[in-house]
C-alpha positions in Angstrom: 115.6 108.0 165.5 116.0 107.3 161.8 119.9 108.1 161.8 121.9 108.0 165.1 125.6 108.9 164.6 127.6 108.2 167.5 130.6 108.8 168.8 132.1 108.8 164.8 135.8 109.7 164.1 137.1 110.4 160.6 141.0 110.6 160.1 142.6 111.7 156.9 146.6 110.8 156.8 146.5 111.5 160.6 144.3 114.9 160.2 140.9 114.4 162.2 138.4 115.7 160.0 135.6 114.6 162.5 136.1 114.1 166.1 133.7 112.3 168.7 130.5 113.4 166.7 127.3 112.4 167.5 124.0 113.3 165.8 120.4 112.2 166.0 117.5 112.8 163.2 114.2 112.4 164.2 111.8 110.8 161.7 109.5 113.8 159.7 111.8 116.3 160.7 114.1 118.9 158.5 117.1 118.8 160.5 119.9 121.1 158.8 124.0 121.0 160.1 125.7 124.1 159.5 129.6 125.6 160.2 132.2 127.3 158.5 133.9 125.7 155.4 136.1 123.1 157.0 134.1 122.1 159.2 133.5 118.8 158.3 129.7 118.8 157.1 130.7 117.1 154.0 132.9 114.5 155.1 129.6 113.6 157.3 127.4 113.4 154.9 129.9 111.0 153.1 129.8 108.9 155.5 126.7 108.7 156.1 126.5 107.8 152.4 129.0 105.1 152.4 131.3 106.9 150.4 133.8 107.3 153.0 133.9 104.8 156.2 134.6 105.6 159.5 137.8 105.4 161.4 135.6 105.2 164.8 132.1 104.9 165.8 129.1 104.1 165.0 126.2 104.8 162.3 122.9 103.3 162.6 119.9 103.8 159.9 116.6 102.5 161.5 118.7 100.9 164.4 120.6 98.9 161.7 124.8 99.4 161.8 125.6 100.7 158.6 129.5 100.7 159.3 131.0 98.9 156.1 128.0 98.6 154.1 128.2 99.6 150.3 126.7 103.2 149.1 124.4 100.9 147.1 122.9 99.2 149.6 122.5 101.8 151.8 120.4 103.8 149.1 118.4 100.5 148.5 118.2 100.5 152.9 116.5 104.1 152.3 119.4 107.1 151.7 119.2 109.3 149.0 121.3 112.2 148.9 122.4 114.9 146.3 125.8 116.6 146.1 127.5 119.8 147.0 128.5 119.9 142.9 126.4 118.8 140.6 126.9 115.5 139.6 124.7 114.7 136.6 125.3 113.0 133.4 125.2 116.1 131.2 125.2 114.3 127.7 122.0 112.1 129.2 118.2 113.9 128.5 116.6 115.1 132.0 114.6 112.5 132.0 117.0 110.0 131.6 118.9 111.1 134.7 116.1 110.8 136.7 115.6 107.5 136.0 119.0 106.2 136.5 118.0 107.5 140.0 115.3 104.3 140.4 117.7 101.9 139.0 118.8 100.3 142.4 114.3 99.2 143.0 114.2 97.8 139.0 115.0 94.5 138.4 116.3 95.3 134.9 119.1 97.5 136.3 121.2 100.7 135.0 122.1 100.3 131.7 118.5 98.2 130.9 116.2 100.9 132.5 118.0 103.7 130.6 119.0 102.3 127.4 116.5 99.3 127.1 118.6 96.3 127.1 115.9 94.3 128.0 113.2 93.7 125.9 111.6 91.2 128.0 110.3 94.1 130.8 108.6 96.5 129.3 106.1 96.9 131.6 109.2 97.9 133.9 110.8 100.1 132.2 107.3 102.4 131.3 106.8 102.5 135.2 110.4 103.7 135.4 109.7 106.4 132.9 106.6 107.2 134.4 107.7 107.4 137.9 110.6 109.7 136.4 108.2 112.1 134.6 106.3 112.5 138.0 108.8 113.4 140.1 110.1 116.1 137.2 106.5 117.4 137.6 107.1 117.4 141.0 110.1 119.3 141.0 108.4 121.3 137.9 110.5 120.5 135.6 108.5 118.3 133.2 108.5 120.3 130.4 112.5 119.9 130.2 112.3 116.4 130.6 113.6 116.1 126.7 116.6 118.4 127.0 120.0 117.4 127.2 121.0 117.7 131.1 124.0 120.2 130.6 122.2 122.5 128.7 120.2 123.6 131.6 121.0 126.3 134.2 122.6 125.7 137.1 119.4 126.3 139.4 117.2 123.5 137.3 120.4 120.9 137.0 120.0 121.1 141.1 116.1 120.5 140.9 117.1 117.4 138.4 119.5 115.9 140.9 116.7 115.8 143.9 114.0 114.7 141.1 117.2 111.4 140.6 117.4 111.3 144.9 113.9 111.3 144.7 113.3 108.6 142.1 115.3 106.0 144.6 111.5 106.9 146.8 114.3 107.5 150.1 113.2 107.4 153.9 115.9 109.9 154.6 117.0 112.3 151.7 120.3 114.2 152.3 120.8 117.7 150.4 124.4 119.1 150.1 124.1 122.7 149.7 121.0 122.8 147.7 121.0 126.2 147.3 124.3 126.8 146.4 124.8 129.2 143.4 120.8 130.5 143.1 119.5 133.8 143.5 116.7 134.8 146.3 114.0 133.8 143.6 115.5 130.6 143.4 116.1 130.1 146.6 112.6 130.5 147.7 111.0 128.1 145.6 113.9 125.7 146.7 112.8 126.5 150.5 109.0 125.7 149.1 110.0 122.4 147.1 112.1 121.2 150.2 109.0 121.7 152.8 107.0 119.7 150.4 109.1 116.9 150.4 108.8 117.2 153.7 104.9 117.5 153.9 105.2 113.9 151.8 106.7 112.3 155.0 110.4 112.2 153.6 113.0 113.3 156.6 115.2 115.6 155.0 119.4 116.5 156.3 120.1 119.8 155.0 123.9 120.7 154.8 123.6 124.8 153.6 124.7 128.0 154.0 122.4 130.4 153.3 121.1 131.3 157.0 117.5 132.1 156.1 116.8 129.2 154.5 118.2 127.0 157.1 116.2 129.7 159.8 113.0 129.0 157.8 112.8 125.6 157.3 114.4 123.5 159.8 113.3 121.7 163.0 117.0 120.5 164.3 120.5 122.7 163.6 123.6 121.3 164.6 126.4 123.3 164.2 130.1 121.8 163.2 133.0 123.5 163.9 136.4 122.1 163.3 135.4 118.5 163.0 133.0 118.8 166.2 129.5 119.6 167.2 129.5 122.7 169.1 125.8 123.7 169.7 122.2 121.9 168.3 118.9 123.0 169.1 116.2 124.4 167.2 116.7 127.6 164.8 115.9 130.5 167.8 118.2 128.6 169.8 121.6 128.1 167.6 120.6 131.9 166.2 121.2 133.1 169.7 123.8 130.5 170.5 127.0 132.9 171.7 129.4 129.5 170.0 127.7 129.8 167.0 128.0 133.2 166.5 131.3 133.3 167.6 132.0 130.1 165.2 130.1 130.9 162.3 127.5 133.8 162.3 130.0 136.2 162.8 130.6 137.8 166.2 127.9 140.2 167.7 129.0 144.5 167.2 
């Protein structure tokens, strides 16, 4: 396994958002966790993150306890993730962005690999740029790499945000609602892009919505539902799951 969760309890002032949850991600696979809003997808990702820690239990990366350890470190351990909003620095150029994603692997840091603070490394600032530029080609996005970030539409901000996950060159990638707020169009090439990453060896945890994506692409599904796991299997399985119909896909006329 590259991420075991076990056993992890998250309490909010006394409300359990998470109860007694356990989870597994095989290496190479696209293992999505779906459930109604409320559910506590989020709050799992965050965890897993670092942003939040847990009240109980256990999260391992690679067999290493990552209870306690700083968001910081565990993207330099090999997490990358994106977020259910947006969160880019809209007055920042594209490219810029991206490369504040590589920051935690350069030896110059944030502010020097964005606004060249240090003169001394340029040889390490032109590989962060480069390295930048190819994942915006990757994401097909290189011809925006100039434009202020906020001036974009919502659909490409999203493909800049995994081009910045990207950039940090993560083991395990976690996508928040990727698709959140595109069109079928949109959505396709999102479903294309994310096998890809795939394809490259990257292990990708999918928190989404849209059903046909998640039916399309995914390996694993767990299903949340009011802070616990109520069904996992593989995409035939949960879409004929009578819990996760009940729970989530709506019940069965």
């Amino acid at each position: 396994m590259i991420l075991e969760i076990r056993g992890v309890v998250k309490l909010f002032d006394g409300f359990c958002a998470l109860n007694r949850v356990g989870l597994g991600v095989e290496p190479g696979n696209i293992h999505a966790v779906i459930g109604p809003n409320g559910a506590g997808k989020t709050t799992l990702f965050n965890l897993i993150s670092g942003m939040y820690d847990v009240t109980e239990g256990e999260i391992l990366f690679k067999g290493v306890r990552v209870n306690h350890v700083k968001p910081h470190l565990r993207t330099r351990l090999g997490i990358g993730r994106t977020f259910q909003i947006v969160r880019l620095f809209g007055h920042m150029r594209v490219l810029e962005n991206v490369m504040l994603g590589r920051h935690c692997r350069a030896r110059t840091g944030l502010f020097g690999t964005v606004f060249r603070l240090s003169a001394g490394e340029p040889q390490e600032e032109r590989a962060t740029r480069e390295n930048a530029m190819a994942w915006l080609e990757f994401v097909g996005l290189a011809q925006k790499a100039g434009q202020v970030a906020s001036t974009l539409p919502h659909a490409e901000q999203r493909l800049v945000e995994i081009a910045r996950a990207l950039a940090l060159d993560p083991e395990l990638l976690l996508l928040d609602e990727p698709a959140a707020g595109m069109n079928r169009r949109e959505t396709a090439e999102l479903n294309a892009l994310i096998s890809r990453i795939n394809q490259m060896g990257k292990t990708v945890l999918l928190i989404e919505h849209n059903m046909e994506l998640v039916m399309d692409i995914s390996h694993v599904v767990s299903v949340l539902n009011f802070g616990q796991k109520i069904a996992e299997g593989n995409p035939t399985e949960i879409r004929d799951d009578p819990a996760v119909i009940e729970a989530y896909l709506g019940r069965r006329r």
